[in-house]
C-alpha positions as CSV (number, residue, x, y, z in Angstrom):
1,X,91.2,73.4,107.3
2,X,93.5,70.9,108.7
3,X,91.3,68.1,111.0
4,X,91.8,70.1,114.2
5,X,88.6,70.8,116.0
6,X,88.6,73.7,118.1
7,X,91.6,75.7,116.3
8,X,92.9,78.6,118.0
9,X,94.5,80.8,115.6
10,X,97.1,83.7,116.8
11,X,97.9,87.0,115.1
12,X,101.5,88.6,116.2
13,X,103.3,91.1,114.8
14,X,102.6,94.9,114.0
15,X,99.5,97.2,112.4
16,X,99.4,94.7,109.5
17,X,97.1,92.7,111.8
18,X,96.5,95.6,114.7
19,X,94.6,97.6,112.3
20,X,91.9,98.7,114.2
21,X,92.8,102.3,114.9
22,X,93.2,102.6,111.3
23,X,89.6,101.6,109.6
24,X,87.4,104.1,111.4
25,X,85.2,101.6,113.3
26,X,85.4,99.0,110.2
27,X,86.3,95.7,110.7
28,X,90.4,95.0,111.3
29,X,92.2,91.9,110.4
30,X,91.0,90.0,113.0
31,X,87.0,90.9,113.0
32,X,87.7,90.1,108.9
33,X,89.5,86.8,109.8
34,X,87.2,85.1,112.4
35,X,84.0,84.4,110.3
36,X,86.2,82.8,107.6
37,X,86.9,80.1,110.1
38,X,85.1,77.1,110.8
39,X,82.8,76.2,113.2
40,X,84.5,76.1,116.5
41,X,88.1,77.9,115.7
42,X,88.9,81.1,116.7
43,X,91.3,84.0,116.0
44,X,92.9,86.1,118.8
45,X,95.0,89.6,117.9
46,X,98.3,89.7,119.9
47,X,100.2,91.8,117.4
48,X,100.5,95.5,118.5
49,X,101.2,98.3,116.0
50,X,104.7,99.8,115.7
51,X,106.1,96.7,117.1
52,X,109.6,95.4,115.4
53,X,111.1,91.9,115.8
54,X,112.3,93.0,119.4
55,X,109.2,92.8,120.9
56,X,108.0,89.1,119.6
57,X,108.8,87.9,122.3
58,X,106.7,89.7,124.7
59,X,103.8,88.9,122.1
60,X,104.5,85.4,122.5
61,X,104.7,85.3,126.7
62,X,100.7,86.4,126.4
63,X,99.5,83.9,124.4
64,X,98.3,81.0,126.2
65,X,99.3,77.6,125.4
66,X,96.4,75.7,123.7
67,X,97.1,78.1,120.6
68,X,97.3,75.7,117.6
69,X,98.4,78.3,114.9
70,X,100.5,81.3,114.3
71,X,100.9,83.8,111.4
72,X,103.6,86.7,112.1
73,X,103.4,89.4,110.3
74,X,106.6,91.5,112.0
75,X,109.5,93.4,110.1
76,X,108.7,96.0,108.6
77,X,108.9,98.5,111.3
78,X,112.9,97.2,111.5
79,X,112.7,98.3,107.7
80,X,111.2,101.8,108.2
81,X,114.3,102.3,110.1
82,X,116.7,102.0,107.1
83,X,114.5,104.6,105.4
84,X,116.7,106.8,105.4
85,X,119.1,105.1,103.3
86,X,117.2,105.8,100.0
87,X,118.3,109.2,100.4
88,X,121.8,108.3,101.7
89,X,124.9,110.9,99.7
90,X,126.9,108.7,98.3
91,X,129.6,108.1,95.7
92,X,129.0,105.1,94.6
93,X,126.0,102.4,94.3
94,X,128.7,100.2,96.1
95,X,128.4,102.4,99.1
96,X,124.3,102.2,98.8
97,X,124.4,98.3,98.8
98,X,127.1,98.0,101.6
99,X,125.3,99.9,103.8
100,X,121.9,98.2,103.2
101,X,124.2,94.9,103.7
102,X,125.2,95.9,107.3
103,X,121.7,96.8,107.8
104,X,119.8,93.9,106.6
105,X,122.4,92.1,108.5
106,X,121.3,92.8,111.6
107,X,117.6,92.3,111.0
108,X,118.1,89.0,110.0
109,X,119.7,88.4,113.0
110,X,116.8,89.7,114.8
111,X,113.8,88.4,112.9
112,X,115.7,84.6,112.6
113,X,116.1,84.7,116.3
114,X,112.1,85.9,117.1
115,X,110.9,83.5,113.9
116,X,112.8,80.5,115.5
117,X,111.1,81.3,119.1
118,X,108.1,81.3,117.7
119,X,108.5,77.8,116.0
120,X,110.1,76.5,119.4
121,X,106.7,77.2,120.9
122,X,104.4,76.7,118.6
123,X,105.5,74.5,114.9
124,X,102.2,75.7,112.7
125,X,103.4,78.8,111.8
126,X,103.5,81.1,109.0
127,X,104.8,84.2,108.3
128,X,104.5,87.4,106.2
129,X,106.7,89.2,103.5
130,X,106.7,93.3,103.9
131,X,104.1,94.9,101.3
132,X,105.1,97.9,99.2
133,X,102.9,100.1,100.8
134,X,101.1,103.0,98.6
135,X,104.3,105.5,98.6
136,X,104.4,108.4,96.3
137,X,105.5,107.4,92.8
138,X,109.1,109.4,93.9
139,X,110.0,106.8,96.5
140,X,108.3,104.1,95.1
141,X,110.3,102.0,93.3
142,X,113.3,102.5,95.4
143,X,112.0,101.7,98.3
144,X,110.5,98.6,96.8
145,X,114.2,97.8,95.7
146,X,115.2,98.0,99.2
147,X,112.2,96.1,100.5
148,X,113.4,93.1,98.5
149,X,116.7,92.8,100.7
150,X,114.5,92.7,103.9
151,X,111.9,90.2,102.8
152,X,114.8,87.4,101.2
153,X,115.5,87.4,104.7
154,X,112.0,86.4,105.3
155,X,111.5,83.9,102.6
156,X,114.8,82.3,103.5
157,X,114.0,82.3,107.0
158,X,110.8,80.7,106.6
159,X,112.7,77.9,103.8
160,X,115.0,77.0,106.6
161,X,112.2,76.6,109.0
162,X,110.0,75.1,106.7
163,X,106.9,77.8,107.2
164,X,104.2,78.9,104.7
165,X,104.8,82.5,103.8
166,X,102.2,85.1,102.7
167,X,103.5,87.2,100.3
168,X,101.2,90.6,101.0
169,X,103.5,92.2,98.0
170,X,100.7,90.2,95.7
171,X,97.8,90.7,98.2
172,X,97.5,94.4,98.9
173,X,98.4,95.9,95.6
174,X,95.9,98.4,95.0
175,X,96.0,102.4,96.7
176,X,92.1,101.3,98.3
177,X,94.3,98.5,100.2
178,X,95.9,101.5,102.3
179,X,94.5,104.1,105.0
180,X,97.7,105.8,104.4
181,X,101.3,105.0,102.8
182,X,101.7,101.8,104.9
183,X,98.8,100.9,106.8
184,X,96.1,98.3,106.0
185,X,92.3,99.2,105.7
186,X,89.4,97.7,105.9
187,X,89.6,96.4,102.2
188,X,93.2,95.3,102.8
189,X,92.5,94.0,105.6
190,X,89.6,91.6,104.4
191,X,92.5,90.6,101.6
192,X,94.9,89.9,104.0
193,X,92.3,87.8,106.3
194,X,91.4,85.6,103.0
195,X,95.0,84.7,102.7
196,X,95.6,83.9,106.4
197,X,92.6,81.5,105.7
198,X,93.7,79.6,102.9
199,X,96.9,78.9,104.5
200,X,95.0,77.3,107.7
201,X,92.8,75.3,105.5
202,X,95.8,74.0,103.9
203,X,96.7,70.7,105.0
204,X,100.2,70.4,106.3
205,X,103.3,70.4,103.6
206,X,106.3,68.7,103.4
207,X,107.4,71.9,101.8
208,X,107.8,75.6,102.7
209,X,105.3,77.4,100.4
210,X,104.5,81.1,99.4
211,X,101.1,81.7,99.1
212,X,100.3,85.0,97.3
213,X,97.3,86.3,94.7
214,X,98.0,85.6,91.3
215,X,97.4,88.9,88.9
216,X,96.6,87.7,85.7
217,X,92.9,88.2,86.1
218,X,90.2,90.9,86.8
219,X,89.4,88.9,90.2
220,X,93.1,88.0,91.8
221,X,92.9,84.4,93.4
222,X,95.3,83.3,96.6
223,X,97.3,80.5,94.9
224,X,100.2,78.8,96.8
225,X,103.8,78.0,95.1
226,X,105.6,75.1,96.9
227,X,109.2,75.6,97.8
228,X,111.1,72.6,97.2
């Protein structure tokens, strides 16, 4: 953990971090996050589920200012809205990827102009990539497809800006990581906390890196890859 005594970590976003109505009483992101901390720093949940990049903002005007750390985990809520795109009649592919372009166009509009905000008040931040969630097999792998356009955005964003990203893709892989198709629970939610904490005990980078679990072994371990 970076040589800060008396960290005070922020979660923003959506229901990847605001889990709680989700686990049934068991611990949410946040109550899996703070005992992973050291002495003296703690974790505060200002992410609300169902939130999109439009309401970052208002996340950010109620957090007070001697917050040391953010991780944003916002985005895919914008993506749920292009759902309906993987069903789209069409003639061609061409017409598929034109409309995701005009699409994804927008939300990086959005999520740069939230992401830079962010930075503006508060420089240690990190952010998220959009998981796959645990769809049925039928929409799987398109929908994966079309979650790749919305989280280059992300990484891109972040290489720009020079901020760690956590790619959940590699984190919550497994169906137990999921209360439902895209919500955490209490399992994916403990994985997602261990991540958050390797990036804060991290010492600062000179580099953007993406920090995800590498899955070569019976026991995934959070590994970062530096962005040059």
């Amino acid at each position: 953990m970076r040589s800060r005594a008396g960290g005070h970590v922020a979660l923003l976003g959506d229901s990847i971090f605001d889990n709680s109505a989700y686990v049934q009483g068991a611990p949410d992101v946040v109550s899996h996050l703070q005992p992973l901390l050291p002495e003296g720093w703690r974790a505060t949940l200002y992410a609300v589920d169902g939130a999109t990049t439009a309401d970052l903002e208002t996340q950010l005007a109620r957090m007070p200012d001697h917050v040391t750390d953010l991780v944003i985990s916002i985005g895919g809520n914008d993506a749920l809205t292009s759902f309906d795109l993987l069903s789209m009649p069409a003639a061609s592919s061409l017409q598929v990827l034109d409309a995701f372009d005009t699409r994804v166009g927008v939300f990086e509009h959005r999520y740069r102009t939230a992401i830079a905000a962010a930075v503006k008040r508060q420089p240690h931040t990190a952010v998220c990539t959009i998981y796959n969630g645990a769809l049925d097999a039928e929409l799987a792998r398109a929908a994966r497809v079309g979650l790749t356009l919305f989280n280059d955005v992300i990484v891109r964003t972040a290489v720009d800006l020079n901020l760690s990203v956590l790619d959940l893709r590699t984190i919550c892989t497994d169906p137990a990581d999921y209360v439902n198709l895209i919500e955490p629970s209490a399992r994916g939610g403990q994985k997602i906390a261990r991540g958050i904490a390797s990036i804060l005990s991290a010492d600062a980078m000179p580099h953007a890196r993406i920090w995800g679990a590498r899955q070569t072994s019976a026991s995934p371990s959070l590994v970062p890859g530096e962005l040059q």
